[in-house]
N, C-alpha and C positions, 0 to 999 in steps of 0.2 A: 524609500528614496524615489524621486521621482525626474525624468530625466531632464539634465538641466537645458536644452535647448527647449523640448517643444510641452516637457512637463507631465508625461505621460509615465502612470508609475513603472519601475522595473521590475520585470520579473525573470529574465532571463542571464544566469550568469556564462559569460563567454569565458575567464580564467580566475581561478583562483590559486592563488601563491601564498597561503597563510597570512601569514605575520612579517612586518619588515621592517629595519629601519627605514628613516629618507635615505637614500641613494646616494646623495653629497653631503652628507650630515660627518663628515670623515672626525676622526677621534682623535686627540691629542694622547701622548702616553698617560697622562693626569686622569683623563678622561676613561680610562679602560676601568678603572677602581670603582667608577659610579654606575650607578643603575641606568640602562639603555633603552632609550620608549622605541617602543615599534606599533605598528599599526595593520589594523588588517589590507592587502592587497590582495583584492577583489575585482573581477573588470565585468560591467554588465553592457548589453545589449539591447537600445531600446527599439521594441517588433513595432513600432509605429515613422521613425523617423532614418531608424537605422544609423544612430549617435551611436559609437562606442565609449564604451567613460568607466571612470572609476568612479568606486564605493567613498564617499565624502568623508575625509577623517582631518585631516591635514589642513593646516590652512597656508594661504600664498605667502604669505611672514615668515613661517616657518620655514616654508621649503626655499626662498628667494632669501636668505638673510644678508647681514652687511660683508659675513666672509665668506660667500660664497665659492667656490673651489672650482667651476669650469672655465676655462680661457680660449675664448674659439683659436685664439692665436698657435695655439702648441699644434693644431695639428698643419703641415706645409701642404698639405692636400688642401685641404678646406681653407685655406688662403687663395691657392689657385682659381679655386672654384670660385671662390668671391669676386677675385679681381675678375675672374674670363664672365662673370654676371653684371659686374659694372659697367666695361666694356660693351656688351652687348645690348644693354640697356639703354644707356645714356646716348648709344648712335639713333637703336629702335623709337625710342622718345624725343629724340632732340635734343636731349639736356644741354642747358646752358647756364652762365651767369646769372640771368635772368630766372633759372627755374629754383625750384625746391624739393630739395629730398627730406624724408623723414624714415630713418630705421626706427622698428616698435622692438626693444631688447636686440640694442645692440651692443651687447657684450663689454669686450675691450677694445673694438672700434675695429676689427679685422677687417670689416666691408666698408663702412665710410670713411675710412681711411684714402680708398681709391678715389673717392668724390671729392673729399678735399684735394689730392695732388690733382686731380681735372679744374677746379677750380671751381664745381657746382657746390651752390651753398645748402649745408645739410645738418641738420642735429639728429642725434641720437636720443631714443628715449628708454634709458634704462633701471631701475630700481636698486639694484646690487654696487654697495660700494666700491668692492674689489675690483670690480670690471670699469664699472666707470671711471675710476680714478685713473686704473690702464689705457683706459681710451682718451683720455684730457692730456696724462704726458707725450701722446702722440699726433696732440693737435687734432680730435676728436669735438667738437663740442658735445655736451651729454646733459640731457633733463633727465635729475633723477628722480620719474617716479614709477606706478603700477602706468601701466596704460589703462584707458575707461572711456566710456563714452565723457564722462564729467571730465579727465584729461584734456580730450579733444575739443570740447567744446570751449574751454580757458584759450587754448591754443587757437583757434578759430577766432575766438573774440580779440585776441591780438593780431589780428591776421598772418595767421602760419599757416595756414592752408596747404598741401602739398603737391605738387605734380605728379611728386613718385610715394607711395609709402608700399614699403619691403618689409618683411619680417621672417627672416630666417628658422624655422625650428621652434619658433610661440602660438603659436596657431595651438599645438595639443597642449601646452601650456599653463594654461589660463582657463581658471576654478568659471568665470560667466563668462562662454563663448560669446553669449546674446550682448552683452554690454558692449564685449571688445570688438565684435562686429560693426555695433550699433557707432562706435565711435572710430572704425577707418573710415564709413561716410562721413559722415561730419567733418574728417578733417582733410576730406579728400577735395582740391580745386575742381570745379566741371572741367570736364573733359580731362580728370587725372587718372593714373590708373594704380591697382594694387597689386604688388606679387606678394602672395605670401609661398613658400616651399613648407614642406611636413612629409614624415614618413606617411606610405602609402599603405592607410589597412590591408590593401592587397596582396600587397608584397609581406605582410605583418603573416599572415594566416600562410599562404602559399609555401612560404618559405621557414617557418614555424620558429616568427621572431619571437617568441614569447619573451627572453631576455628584454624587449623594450616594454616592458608594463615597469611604470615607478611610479611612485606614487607625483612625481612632479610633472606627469603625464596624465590629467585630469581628460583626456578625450584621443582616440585612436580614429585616422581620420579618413574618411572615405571620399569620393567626390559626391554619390547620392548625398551623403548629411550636409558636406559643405556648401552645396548648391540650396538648400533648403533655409541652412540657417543664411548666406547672401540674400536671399530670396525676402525673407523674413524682414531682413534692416535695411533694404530698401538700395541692394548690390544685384551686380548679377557677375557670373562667371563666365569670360566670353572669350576664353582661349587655355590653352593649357600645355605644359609637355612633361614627360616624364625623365626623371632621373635619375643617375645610380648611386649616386648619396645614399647613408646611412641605411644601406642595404633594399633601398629603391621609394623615393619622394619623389611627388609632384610639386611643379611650382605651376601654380593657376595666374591667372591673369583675371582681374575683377576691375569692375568699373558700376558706374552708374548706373540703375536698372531702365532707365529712359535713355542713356547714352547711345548715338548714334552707329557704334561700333557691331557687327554681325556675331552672334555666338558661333566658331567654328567647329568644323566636323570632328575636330580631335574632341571637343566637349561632347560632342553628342555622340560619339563608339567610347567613351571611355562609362557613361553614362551604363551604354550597354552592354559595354564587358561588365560592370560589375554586377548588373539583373543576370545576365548568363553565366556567371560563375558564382553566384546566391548570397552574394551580401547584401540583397534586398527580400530575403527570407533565414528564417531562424535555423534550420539545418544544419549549415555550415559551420553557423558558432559552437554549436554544440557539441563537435568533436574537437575541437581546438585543445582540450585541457589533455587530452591523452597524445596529443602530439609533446605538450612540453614534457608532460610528465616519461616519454621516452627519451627524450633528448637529455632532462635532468640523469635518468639512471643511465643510460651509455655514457654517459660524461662520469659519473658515480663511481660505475664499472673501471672504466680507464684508467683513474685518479688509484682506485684500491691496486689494481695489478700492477700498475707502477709502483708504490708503496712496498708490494712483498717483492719486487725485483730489486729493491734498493735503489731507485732509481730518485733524482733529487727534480723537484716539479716547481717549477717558478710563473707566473704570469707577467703579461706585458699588459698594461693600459688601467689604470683606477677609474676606468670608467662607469657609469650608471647601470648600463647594462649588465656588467660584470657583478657587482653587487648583487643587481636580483637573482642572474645563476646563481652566485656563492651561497647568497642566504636562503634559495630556494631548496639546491642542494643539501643545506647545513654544514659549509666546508669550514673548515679550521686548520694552521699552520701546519697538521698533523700530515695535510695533502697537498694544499701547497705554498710552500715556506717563505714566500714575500713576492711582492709585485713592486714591479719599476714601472717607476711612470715621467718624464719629463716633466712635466708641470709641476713648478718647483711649490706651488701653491701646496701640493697634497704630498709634498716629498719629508716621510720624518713622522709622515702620522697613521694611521690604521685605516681599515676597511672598515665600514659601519657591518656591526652584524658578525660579520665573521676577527674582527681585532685581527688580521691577515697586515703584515707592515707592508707600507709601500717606502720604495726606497729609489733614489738617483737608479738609472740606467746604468751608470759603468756597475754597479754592484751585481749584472750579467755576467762580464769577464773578471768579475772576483770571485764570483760562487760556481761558474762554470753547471751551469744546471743542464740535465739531461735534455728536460722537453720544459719547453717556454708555452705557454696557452696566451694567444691573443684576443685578450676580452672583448677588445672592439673591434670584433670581425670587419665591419666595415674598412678601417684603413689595412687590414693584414698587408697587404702587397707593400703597404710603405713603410710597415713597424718592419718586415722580413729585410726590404732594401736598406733599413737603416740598419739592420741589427745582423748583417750575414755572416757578422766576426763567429756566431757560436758557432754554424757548421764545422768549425777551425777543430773543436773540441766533441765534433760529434753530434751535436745538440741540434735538437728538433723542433718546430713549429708545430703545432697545433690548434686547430678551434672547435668547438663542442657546436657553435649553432653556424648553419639550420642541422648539421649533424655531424658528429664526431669526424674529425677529418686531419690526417697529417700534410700539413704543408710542404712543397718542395718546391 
């Protein structure tokens, strides 16, 4: 395989996770009876561009289908987040009647939902039936398709051009980064600019997210790769800041690579934190897989001594993440006997990989479980505030990544 930004073969693997299903591929009871494809997750390293990516198995159809199962809406965090980025945008920019927004995967309209109450005119470009249809009942408009440079250009030739294009969490996304690069300029007006946000390779290694490698995660993202592949379609990156999303994402600020606007110092020290902490050398990656693989057995360890205490083990969140623990692990109801998830989308059906049921939230204060594991570390503080009823019974918080840890 060879890397897909600058095409230089792979040789270096950063994680290996065996075999997996997709991540959102969630199972109907029906479904538990049939035979279940999984694929190898693989994550390499290219020593030329410093692209993080996975091993090619999957295609964007598969992993994006019509019933797709994530709703950015379920989570009240990441709604705040969205509204307090509109806000700050649309003053930063100017936004007006007069301007144009465009989201690339916008979901079920969670962020442009804000831009329509402001009154700036905006569509959505989303491929997934289930989101977009959520996002139209809320006065949403939404193109359903892939994004591409061939998208942007149709959209261009009708003049849709944008002042803003956003794209929350698609950036690692997307099987040709080169195309979907190639096509925010294209559809970008002069003088517009792009945020895209994505988890931070930095924060991925530092913090020993291995839980985020899925296979719907075609590229792990650094600012070295992304400034190269900008570079490349004829972008440049010329601001940026950090955030504490999804366990710590950048949103960059890109624009025209002839645009008048100055690259600031945050771009150029973020540049060089990551040469002086060696994600611009092979070293680094190379010990990544014994970090997860301690984190999978503490968590292992935990699950079994619970187990011979009689102790009853539930999770919170059907998230992607969680998945790759379960199936990384090899867990089975054996360890822990159902997960609750709000999103009614995945409520009633199984965990890809592990057939683990996910069930309503009140089924917490029905089964009264010892220790609850928060799969999507990320919100813990807000799954804990919603859920403090267990303490009532005793019951405990817990999260395995970046390391086994009891909540209080």
């Amino acid at each position: 395989m060879n890397c897909r930004h600058c095409q230089t073969p792979l040789e270096h693997v950063f994680l290996d996770l065996g075999h997996a299903p997709l991540s959102n591929a969630y199972l109907s009871e029906a479904q538990l009876h049939a035979p279940e494809t999984t694929f190898p997750l693989k994550i390499f390293v290219c020593h030329s561009c410093w692209l993080v990516q996975t091993e090619d198995y999957a295609a964007a159809h598969e992993l994006f289908s019509s019933g797709y199962a994530y709703f950015s809406s379920t989570s009240q965090g990441w709604l705040k987040h969205a509204k307090a980025y509109c806000e700050k945008i649309a003053e930063m920019l100017r936004l007006t009647r007069d301007s144009f927004v465009i989201e690339v995967a916008s979901n079920d309209g969670y962020l442009l939902k804000n831009f329509v109450e402001m009154g700036v005119p905006c569509v959505g470009i989303e491929p997934t039936a289930s989101t977009a249809e959520a996002a139209e009942r809320i006065g949403v408009p939404v193109l359903r398709y892939f994004f591409s440079a061939a998208t942007a250009s149709m959209l261009a030739a009708n003049g849709r051009q944008a002042d803003l294009i956003c794209g929350n969490n698609v950036y690692a996304h997307v099987p040709d980064i080169n195309d979907f690069t190639l096509g925010l300029g294209i559809l970008l007006k002069p003088g517009g600019t792009v945020n895209l946000e994505f988890p931070h390779l930095k924060n991925m290694i530092a913090q020993n997210q291995f839980d985020t490698a899925y296979h719907e995660h075609f590229s792990y993202l650094s600012l070295t790769a992304v400034s190269q592949i900008f570079e490349k379609t004829g972008l440049r990156v010329f601001d940026l800041e950090e955030l504490p999303t999804h366990g710590g994402s950048l949103r960059i600020y890109g624009c025209d690579k002839d645009d008048s606007r100055q690259t600031t110092a945050a771009v150029t020290a973020m540049l060089a934190c990551e040469k002086r902490l060696g994600l611009q050398a092979s070293g680094l990656y190379r010990t990544f897989q014994q970090k997860a693989d301690k984190v999978k057995n503490d968590f292992l360890a935990f699950l079994i001594e619970q187990k011979r205490a009689g102790k009853l083990v539930a999770a919170y969140g059907a998230a992607a993440k969680g998945n790759t623990l379960m199936n990384y692990a090899g867990l089975k109801t054996d360890l822990i006997s159902f997960v609750c998830d709000a999103a009614a989308s995945k409520q009633n059906k199984f965990m890809p990989g592990s057939h683990i049921p996910i069930r309503h939230p009140a089924e917490l204060a029905k089964r009264k479980p010892d220790w609850v594991v928060i799969l999507p570390w990320n919100i813990s503080a807000e799954v804990m505030q919603q859920h403090e009823q267990i303490k009532a019974w005793g019951g405990n918080f817990v999260v395995a990544v970046p390391e086994l840890k009891v909540l209080t």
